[in-house]
C-alpha positions as CSV (number, residue, x, y, z in Angstrom):
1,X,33.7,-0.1,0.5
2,X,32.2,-3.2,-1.1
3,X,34.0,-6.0,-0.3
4,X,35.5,-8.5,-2.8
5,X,33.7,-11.9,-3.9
6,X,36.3,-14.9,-2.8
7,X,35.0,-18.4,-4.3
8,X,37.0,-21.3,-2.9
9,X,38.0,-24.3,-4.7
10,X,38.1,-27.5,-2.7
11,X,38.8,-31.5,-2.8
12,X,39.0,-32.5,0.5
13,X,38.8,-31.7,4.2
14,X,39.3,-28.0,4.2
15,X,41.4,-27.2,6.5
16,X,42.5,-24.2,4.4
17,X,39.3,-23.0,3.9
18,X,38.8,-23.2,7.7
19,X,41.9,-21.0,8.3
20,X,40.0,-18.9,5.5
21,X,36.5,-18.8,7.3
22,X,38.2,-17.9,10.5
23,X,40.5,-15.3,9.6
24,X,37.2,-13.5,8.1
25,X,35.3,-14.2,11.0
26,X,37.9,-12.4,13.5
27,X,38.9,-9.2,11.2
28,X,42.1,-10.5,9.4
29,X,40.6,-10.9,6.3
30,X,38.4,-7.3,5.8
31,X,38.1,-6.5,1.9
32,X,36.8,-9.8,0.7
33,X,34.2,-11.9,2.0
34,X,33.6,-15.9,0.9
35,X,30.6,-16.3,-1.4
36,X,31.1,-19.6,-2.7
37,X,33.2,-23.2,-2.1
38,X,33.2,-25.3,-5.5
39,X,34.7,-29.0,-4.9
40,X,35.1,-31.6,-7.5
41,X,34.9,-34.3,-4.9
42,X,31.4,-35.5,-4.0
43,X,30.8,-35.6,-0.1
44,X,34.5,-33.6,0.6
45,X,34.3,-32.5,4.1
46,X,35.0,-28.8,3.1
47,X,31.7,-28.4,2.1
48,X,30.1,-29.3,5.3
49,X,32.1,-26.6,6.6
50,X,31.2,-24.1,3.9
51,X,27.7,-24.5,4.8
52,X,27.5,-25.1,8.7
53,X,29.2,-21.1,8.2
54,X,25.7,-20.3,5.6
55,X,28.5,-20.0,2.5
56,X,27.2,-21.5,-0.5
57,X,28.5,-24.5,-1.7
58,X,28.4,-26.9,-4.6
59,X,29.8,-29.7,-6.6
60,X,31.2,-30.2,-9.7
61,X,32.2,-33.5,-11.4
62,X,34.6,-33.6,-14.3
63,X,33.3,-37.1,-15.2
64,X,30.0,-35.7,-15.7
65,X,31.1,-32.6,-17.5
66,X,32.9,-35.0,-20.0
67,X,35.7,-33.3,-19.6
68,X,38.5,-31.1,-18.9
69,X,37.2,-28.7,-21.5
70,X,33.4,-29.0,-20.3
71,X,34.4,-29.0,-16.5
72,X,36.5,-26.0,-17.0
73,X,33.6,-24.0,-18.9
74,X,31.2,-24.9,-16.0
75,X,33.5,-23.8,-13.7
76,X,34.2,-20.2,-15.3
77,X,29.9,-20.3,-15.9
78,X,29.6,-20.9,-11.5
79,X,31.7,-17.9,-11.0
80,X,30.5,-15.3,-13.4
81,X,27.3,-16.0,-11.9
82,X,28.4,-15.4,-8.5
83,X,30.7,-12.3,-10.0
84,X,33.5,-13.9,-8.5
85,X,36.5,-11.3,-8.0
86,X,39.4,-14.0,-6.8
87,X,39.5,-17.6,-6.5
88,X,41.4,-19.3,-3.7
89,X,42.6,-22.8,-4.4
90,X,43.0,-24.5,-0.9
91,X,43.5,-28.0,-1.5
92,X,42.1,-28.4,-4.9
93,X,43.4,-31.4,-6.2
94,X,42.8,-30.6,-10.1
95,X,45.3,-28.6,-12.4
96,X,43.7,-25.9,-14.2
97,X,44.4,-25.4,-17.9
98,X,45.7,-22.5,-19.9
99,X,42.3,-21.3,-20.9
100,X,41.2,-21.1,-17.5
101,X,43.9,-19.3,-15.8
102,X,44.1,-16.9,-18.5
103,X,40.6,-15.7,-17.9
104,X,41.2,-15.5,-14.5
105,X,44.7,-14.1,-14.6
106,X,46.0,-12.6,-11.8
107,X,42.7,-13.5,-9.7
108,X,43.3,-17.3,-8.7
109,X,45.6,-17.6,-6.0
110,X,46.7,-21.2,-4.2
111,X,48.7,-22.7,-1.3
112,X,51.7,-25.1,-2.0
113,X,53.6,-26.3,1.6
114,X,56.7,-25.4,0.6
115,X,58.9,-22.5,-0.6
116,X,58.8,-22.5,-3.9
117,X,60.7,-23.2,-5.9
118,X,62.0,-25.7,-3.9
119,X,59.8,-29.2,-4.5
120,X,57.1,-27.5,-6.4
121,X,55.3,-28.7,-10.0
122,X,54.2,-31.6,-11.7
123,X,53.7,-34.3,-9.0
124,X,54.3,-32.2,-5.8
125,X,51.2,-32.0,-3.6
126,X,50.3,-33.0,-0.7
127,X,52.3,-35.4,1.8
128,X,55.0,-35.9,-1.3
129,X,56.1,-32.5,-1.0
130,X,57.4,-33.1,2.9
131,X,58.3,-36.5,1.9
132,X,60.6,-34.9,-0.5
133,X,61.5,-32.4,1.9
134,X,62.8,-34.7,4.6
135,X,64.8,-37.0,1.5
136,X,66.5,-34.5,0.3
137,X,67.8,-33.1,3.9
138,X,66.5,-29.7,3.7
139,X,66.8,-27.6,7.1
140,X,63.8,-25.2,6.6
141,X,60.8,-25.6,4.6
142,X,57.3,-23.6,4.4
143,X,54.9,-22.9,2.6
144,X,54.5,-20.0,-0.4
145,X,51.3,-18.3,-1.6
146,X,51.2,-17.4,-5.7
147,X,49.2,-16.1,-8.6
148,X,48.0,-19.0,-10.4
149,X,49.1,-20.1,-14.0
150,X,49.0,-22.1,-16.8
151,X,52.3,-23.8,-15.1
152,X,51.6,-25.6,-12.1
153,X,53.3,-23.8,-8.7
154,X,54.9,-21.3,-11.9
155,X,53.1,-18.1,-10.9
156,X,54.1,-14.9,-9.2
157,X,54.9,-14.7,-5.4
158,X,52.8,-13.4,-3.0
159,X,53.9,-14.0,0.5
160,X,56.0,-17.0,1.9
161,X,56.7,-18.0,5.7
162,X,59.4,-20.4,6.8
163,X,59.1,-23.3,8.9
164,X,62.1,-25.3,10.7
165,X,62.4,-29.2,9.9
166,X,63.1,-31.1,13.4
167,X,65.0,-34.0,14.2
168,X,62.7,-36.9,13.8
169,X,60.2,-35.5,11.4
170,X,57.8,-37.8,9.8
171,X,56.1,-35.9,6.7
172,X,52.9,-36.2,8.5
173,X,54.0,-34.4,11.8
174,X,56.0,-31.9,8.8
175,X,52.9,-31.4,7.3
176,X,50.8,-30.8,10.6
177,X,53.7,-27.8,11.4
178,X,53.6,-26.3,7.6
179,X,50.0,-26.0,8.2
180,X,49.8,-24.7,11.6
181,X,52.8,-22.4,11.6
182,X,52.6,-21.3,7.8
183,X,49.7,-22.1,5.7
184,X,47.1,-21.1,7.7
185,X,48.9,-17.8,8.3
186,X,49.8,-16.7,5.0
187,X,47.0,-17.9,3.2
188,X,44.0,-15.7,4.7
189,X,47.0,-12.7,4.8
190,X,47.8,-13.1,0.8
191,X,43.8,-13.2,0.4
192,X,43.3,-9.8,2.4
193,X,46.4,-8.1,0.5
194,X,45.3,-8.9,-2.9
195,X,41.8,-8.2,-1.7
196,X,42.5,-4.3,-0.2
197,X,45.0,-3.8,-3.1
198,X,42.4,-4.2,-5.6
199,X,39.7,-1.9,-4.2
């Protein structure tokens, strides 16, 4: 059984991609093996890890594309080279446009910490989304794994995993939890699925 070409797309420390690397390295992740890490951030620590695991990394700049347009096209050019099956977005800090995710429908997958569609679209990433979280009062959050479209965090479903908000959460200790306990769980089991499903 040939296994399925994963790219990863990046922007900053990889912890995602880490959960990724791991998950393949101890037989979670079975059908698909990581053939390439793409980040659009110059010296991102992801990539380090991408190639301290022999994983093939590179870099590419929108401001020297020129553009969304240009940075898009080099983007799709990278993985048709590397006859990329799927493309995990773990921490990718760019929003891809329709053009993109239409080519690649139903074979870019990405992360957002918390169950969507609770604090999820334009202007929820990162440390907002547990900030919003913790306003807002919510007892449970977690994170969800989707199909990727042209509407940010608007895909289908994959796999979700709830987490419990504690007295005294800061959205950095929220975070660290959502990761731990959810992210880094689903994430490498959503790749394997769509991976053995696809065979």
């Amino acid at each position: 059984m040939l296994k399925k070409r994963v790219a990863v797309l990046v922007s900053g420390g990889g912890t995602n991609l880490q959960a990724l690397i791991d998950a393949q390295q101890s037989g979670v992740i079975k059908s698909g093996e990581i053939v390439l890490v793409i980040s659009n951030v110059e010296g991102a620590y992801a990539l380090e890890r991408a190639k301290k695991h022999g994983i093939k990394a590179e870099v590419i700049l929108k401001r020297e594309c020129g553009g969304q347009r240009q940075f898009e096209e080099k983007l799709a050019e990278m993985l048709d080279a590397e006859k990329i099956d799927f493309i995990v977005l773990a921490g990718f800090m760019a929003i891809l446009g329709a053009d993109f995710t239409k080519k690649f429908e139903n074979r870019i997958i990405n992360i957002h910490p918390s169950l969507i569609p609770a604090f999820c679209g334009k202007g929820f990433y990162g440390l907002r989304v547990h900030e919003a979280a913790l306003k807002y009062g919510v007892k449970v959050t977690g994170a969800t794994v989707h199909f990727v479209n042209e509407i940010p965090d608007g895909g289908k479903i994959i796999m979700q995993k709830a987490v419990d908000i504690l007295p005294g959460d800061t959205p950095e200790a929220l975070q660290k939890r959502v990761m731990e306990q959810a992210e880094w769980v689903i994430l490498p089991l959503a790749l394997e699925r769509i991976c053995s499903e696809n065979q």
